[in-house]
C-alpha positions in Angstrom: 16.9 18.2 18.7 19.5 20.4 19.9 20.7 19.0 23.3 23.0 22.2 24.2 19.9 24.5 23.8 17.4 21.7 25.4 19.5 21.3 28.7 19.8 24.7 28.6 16.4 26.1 28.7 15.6 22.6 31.5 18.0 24.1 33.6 17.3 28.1 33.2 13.6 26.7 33.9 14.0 24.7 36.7 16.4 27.4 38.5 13.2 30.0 37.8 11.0 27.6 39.3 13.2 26.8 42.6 14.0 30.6 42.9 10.9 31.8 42.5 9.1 29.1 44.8 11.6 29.2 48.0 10.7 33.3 47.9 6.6 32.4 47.7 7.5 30.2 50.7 9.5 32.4 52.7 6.7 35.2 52.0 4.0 33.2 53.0 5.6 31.3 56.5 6.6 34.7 57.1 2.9 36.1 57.1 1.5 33.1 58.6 3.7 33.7 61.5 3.3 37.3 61.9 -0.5 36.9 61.5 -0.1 34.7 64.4 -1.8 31.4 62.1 1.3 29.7 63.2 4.2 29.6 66.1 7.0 29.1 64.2 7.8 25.3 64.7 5.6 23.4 62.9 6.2 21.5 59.3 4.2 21.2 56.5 3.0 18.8 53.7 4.3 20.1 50.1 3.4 19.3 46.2 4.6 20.1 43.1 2.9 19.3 40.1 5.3 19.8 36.8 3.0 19.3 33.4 4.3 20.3 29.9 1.1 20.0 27.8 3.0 19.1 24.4 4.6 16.3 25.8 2.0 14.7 27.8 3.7 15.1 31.1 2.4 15.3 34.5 3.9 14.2 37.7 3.7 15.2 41.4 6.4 16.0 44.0 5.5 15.6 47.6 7.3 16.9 50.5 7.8 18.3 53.5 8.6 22.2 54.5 10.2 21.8 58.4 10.5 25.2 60.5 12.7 24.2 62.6 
């Protein structure tokens, strides 16, 4: 295994996925709110599930999203 080129493509994919999930976030409190579904102020339960098929790996993240 080539641990340069592993760590690599770990954090290149992890920075995709914590990019691309704060915008999907912003996007969707943002509607919420201006569909008037919410005020602005409350918080929110979160998960993440990471799985990589070849490796058998699947674990959740739980969480919290705060407005304010």
């Amino acid at each position: 295994m080539d641990e340069e080129a592993f760590n690599t493509s770990m954090r290149k994919f992890l920075k995709m996925v914590g990019v691309s999930s704060q915008k999907e976030i912003e996007m969707a409190v943002q509607k919420a709110i201006a569909d008037g579904r919410i005020g602005g102020g409350e918080s929110f339960p979160a998960k993440v599930t990471l799985e990589i098929e070849g490796v058998q790996l699947k674990v959740d993240f739980n969480g919290e999203i705060r407005l304010q």
